[in-house]
N, C-alpha and C positions, 0 to 999 in steps of 0.2 A: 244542768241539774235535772235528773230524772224525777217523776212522782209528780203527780196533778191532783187538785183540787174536783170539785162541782162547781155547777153555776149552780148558787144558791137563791136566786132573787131573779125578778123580773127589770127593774131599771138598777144600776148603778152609777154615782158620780160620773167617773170615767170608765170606760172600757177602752183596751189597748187592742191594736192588732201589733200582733208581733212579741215574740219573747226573747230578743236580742237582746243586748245591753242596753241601750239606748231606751228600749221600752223599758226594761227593768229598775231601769235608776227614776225614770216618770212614774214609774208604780209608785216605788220607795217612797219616794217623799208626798204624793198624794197622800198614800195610804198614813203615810204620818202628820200627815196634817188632819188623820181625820176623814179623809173620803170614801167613800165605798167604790172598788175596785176590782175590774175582773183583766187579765190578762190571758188573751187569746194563744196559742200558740202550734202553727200546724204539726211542726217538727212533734218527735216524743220527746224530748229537751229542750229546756231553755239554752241559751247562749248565743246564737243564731252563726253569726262566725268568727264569735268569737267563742272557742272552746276548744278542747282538750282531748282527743280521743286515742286509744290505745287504734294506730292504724294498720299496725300490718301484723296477719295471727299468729296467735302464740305469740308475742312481743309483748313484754308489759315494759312499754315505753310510753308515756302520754304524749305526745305531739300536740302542739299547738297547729293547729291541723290547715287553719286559715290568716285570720289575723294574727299576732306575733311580738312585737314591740306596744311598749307601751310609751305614750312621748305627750298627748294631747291634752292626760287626764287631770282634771283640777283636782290638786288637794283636796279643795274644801267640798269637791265632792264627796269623796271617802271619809274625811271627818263630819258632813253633814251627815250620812247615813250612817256612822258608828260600822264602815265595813272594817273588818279585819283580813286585809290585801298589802300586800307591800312588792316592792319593786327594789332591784340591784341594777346598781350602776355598773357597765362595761369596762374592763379595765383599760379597752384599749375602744377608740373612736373608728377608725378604718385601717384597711393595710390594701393596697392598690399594687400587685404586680406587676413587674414591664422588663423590660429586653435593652438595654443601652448599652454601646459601643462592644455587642455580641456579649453581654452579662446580667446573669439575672439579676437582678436588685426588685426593689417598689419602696411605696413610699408611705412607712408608720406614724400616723398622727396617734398621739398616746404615750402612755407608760412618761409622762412629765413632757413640762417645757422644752428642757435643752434635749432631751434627747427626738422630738418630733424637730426639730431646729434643725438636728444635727443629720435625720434623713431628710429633710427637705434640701442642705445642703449638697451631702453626698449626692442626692439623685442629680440637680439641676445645675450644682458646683456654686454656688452664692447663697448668701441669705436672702436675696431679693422677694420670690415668690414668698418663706415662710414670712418677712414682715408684711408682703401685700396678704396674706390669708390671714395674720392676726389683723389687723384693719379692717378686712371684708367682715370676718366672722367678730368683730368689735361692734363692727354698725349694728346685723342682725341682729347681735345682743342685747341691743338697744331698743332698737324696735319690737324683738320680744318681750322685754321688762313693760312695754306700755302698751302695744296689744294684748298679750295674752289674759290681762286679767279683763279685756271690756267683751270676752266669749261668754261668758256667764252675767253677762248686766245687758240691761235692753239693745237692738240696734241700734248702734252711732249712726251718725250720718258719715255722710264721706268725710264733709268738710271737720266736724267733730273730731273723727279720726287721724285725720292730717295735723289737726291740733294739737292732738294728744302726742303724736309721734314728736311732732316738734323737731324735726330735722328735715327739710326740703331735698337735700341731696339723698339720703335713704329713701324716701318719698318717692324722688322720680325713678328712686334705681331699682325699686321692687314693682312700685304701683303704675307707673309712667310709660317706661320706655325698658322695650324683649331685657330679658336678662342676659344675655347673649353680648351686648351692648356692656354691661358691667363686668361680666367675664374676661371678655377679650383686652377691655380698658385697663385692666388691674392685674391681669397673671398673662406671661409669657409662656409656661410651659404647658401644651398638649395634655399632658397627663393631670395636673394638678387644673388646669380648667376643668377634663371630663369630671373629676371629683366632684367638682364643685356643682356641675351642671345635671349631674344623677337626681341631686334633691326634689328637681322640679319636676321629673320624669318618673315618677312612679304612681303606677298604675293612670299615669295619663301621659295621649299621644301627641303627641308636640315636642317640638325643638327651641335651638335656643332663640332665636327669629321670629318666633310666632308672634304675626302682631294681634292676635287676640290675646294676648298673655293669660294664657292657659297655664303655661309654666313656671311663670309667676308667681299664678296664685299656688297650685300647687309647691313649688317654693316655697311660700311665706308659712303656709300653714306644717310644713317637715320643718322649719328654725325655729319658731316660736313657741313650742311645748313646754310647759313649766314653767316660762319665762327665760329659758337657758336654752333649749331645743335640745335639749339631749334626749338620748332615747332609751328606756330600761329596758329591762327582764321581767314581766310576770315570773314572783313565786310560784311554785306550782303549773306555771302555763296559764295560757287564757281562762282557762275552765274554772281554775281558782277566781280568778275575777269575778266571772258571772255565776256561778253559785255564790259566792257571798253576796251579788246583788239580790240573787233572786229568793237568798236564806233573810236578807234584812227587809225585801219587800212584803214576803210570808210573813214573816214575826209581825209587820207593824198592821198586819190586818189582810192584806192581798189577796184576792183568788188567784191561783193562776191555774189555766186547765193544756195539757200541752195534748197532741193529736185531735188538734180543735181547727181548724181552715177554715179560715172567711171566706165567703163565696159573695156575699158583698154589704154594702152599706148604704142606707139611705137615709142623704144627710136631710132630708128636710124637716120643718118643724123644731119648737125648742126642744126635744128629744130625739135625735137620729137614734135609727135601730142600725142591730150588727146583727148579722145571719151568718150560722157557722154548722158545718159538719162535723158532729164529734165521733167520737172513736168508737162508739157501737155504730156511727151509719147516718145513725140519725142526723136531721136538721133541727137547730134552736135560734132563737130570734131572743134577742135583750135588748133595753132599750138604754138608753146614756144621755145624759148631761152632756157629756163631752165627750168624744172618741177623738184617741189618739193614735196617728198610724203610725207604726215605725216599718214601716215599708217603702220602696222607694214612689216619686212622684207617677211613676208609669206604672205602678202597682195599684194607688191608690184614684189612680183616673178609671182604672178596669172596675174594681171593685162599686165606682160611684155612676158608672153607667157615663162617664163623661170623657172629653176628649183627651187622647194623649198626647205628652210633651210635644211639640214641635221640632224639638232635636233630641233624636233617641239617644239612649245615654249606649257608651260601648267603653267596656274595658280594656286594655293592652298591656298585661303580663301573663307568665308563663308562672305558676307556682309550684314549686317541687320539694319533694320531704325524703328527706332520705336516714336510715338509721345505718352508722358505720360500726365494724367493729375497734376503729382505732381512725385516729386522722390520719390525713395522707402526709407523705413526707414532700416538702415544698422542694423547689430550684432551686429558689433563692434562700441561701444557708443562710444569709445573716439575721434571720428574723425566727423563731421557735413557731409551729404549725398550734402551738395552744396560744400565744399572742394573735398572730395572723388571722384565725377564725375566732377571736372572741370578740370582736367587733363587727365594722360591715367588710365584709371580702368582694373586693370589684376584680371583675373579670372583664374585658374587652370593654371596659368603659372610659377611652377614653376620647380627648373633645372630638376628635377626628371620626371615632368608630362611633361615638352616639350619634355623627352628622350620618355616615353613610349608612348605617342599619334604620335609621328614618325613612331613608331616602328609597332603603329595597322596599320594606315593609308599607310606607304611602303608595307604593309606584306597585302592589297586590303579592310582593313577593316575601314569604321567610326571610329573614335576616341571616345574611351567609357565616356572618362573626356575631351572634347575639349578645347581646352584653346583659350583663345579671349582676345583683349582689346575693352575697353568703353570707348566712350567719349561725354559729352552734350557742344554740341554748344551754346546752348542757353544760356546757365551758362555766358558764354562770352560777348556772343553777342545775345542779345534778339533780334535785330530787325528784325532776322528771323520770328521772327513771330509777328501775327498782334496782336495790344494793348491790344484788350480784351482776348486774350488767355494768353498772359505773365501778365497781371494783373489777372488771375485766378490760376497763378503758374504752368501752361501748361511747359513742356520741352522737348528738343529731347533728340532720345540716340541714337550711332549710335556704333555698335558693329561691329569689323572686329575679325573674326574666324580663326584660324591657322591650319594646316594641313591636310585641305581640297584639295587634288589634285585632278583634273582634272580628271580625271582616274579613282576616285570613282563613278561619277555621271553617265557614259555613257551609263549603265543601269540604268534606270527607275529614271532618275533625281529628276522627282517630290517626289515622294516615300521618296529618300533620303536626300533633300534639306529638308521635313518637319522631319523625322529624329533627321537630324541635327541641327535643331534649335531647336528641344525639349530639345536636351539633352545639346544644346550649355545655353537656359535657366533654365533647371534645375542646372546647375552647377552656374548661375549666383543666385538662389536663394538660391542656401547652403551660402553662405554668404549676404543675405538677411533678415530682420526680418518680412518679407512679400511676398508672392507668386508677381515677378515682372508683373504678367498678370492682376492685382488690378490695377495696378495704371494705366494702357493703356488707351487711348483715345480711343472716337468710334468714324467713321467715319459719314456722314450724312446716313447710310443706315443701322448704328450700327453695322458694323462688327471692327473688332479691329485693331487698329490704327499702322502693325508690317506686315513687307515685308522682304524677305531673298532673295539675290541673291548667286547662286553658279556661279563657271569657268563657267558653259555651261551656264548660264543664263547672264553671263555677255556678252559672245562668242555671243548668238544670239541678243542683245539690242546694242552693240556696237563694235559688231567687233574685238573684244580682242579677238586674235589666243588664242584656249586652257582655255579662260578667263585670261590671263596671264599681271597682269597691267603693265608691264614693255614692253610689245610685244615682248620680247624674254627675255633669262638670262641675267642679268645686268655685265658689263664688269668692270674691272678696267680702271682709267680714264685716261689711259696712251696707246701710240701706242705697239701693239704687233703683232706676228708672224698671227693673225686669224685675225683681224681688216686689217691688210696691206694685208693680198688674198683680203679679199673682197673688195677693193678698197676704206676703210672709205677716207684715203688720211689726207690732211693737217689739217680741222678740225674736223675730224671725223665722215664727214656727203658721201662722197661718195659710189657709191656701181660700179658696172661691167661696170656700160652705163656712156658716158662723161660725158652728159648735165641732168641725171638725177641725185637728189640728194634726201636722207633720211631728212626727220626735225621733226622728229617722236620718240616717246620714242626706238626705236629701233636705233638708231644714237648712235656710242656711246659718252658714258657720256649723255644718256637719261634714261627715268626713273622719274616719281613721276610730282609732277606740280612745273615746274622748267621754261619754258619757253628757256633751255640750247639748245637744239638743234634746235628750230625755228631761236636764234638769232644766233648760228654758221653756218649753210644752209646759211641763209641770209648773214655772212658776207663771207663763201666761192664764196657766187655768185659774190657779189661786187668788190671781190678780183680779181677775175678773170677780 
């Protein structure tokens, strides 16, 4: 949301850095309890990445340009702020392309029971695999119904948390022992393992083996959303989200001032000050009760003059936005191209192809078959875009890339970022029955309607340390021996300084558009 405020006063309650979501919902509810409020913001919009933006000229399509699904977010967040947001469910869950005995087929999880049965059938030739995935994805349901709601109530302990799951066998198969391990234990087919094994690979670098269960946690935190782990549609795209956070944080009292850059913080004393450049040039200095960073932990080391993380955080995907003038027509006949992209569309994902594209990408090479998922917004929700384009059958695509780490691009990004999406679209058209660069839009200038962001290109448009969308590795959502040095504390939002606090996807049990750590920052402040 465009349009800034003044800094009107010298000390306020809280001052935020940052005008993401995460800062915006810590506004919210301060400001509604009453606090005096100023929200920093370098960009000249709030939203940070999660937003909305008409990308390519002459186009009036809004794209959700960064973040994309919505899956983490509590309810009772949006009824605690009175937002007016809503989210549509997908009518279809995945559709996985594949090549068996020289015919196209893949595999539709969706559109009902017997009919997801009866492609797991045909693909595999049993019901075997579909009742091992109703099982797997039974347990996860389980253990989302009892973690997801202890994201917004203070740190558990581990031991609490094990409690609460109350199942010992989901316990070791998520928290315990690689997921790799439970994969291979419970699905026979190559293809329907890769499925399974994507969740825990996005936008982090690991396999199914990783004995640091990275992938895991990333895992646990893609099933658990809502309590169901489904994943919506923003109405309207990102950008609806965070303008009505940042429309509910305004009303209840909020400054928010955007073209404002912290240049740093000094936490000491019972009032740390914030020192910011604003958009005529100038420097200002406020003083705070509490600051709140929703910046990552490597942002907020810089700004404190103190040391950074010990393991820099690095992201590994490929993001790409594309506006078509029509979908492509698939191989595989049996399934309609508006089912197939209304869900997640896997390309080269499967258990085999996510082991080897690891294995080029760890060992410094691009991944020769990159594996990705698609998904169209539009399919959903058209009124991303304007009438005469969705009445011409116009639609997005928006592809997220796996094993792209951070560390491939640092030499000669551009070179490799185009690369990478050739070969991330050549692989998207071996299960195509059309070259997908046919159906692209042209923009008003006639170039074609398809933008790729790598780590470093995310790193320099928003600040993502590494490009890394989590701001560091994502943590299990319980207190441990690393969370308790750094000071998380009661909800998981402190760091080293009393009065300053994290409400940033590096908080833990941060991570993805959840709004989780803006509303816990905000209610450690209260508590206090």
């Amino acid at each position: 949301m465009t349009g800034s405020a003044e800094i009107s006063r010298d000390v306020y309650d809280a001052v935020i850095v940052g005008g993401g979501h995460n800062g915006l919902v810590a506004a919210a509810y301060l400001a509604r309890a009453g606090r005096s409020v100023l929200v920093l913001e370098r960009l000249g919009t709030t939203g940070g990445a999660a937003v909305s933006t008409r990308t390519f000229a002459g186009v009036d399509a809004r794209l959700s340009r960064y973040s994309y699904l919505v899956s983490l977010l509590p309810s009772k967040i949006v009824d605690d702020l009175g937002l007016r947001f809503g989210v549509r469910k997908r009518s279809v869950s995945s559709y996985t392309p594949t090549v068996r005995d020289g015919r196209a087929t893949g595999l539709l999880v969706g559109g009902g029971e017997e009919r997801t049965r009866a492609s797991f059938r045909a693909l595999t030739g049993s019901d075997a695999e579909y009742e091992a995935w109703q099982d797997f994805y039974a347990t996860t349901g389980r253990v989302a119904e009892r973690v997801f709601p202890t994201l917004t109530e203070p740190l558990p302990t581990r031991e609490a948390l094990r409690a609460r799951i109350g199942d010992d066998a989901a316990w070791n198969m998520l928290f315990e022992e690689p997921l790799g391990v439970a994969i291979e234990e419970r699905f026979s087919d190559d293809l329907v393992r890769g499925v399974v094994l994507t969740d825990a690979l996005i936008g982090t670098f690991s396999e199914a083996h990783d004995p640091s269960l990275a992938q895991n946690v990333c895992f646990l935190y893609h099933v658990i959303g809502g309590g169901t782990g489904d994943w919506d549609v923003p109405v309207g795209g990102m950008g609806a989200f965070t303008d009505a956070l940042a429309g509910a944080a305004r009303t209840a009292g909020a400054e928010i001032v955007t073209g404002a850059e912290v240049l740093r913080v000094d936490p000491d004393g019972s009032h740390p000050t914030v020192t910011c450049r604003t958009r005529t040039g100038e420097e200002s200095t406020v003083a705070a009760r509490k600051v709140l960073v929703n910046a990552s932990p490597e942002a907020l080391a810089e700004l404190v003059g103190g040391e950074a993380p010990a393991e820099p955080a690095e992201g590994a995907q490929l993001k790409v936005n594309m506006l078509l003038r029509r979908l492509p027509r698939l191989r595989d006949a049996s399934v309609d191209a508006r089912e197939a992209f209304a869900g997640t569309f896997h390309v080269a994902e499967g258990y085999e192809q996510l082991a080897r594209a690891y294995e080029q990408a760890a060992g410094g090479a691009l991944p020769s078959s990159p594996p990705s998922e698609i998904y169209c917004h539009s399919l959903t929700d058209p009124s991303i875009l304007a009438p005469e384009l969705a009445k011409q059958g116009y639609q997005t695509l928006t592809v997220f890339g796996l094993h792209a780490p951070a560390r491939l691009f640092t030499q000669d990004n551009d070179e490799k970022r185009e690369t990478l999406l050739k070969a991330t679209l050549a692989q998207l058209d071996e299960v195509l029955d059309e070259p997908i660069e046919q159906c692209l839009a042209r923009d008003k200038d006639g170039r074609p309607c398809i933008e790729a962001k790598t780590p470093l290109d995310l790193e320099k448009d928003l600040r993502l340390p590494g490009g890394n969308i989590f701001h560091r590795p994502l943590a299990f959502p319980f207190a441990n021996e690393v969370n308790e040095a750094d000071g998380a504390g009661r909800w998981g939002v402190g760091t080293a300084y009393a009065n300053v606090l994290l409400c940033g996807a590096g908080a833990v049990r941060g991570g993805g558009v959840s709004g989780i750590p803006g509303h816990n920052a905000a209610m450690a402040v209260l508590e206090q």
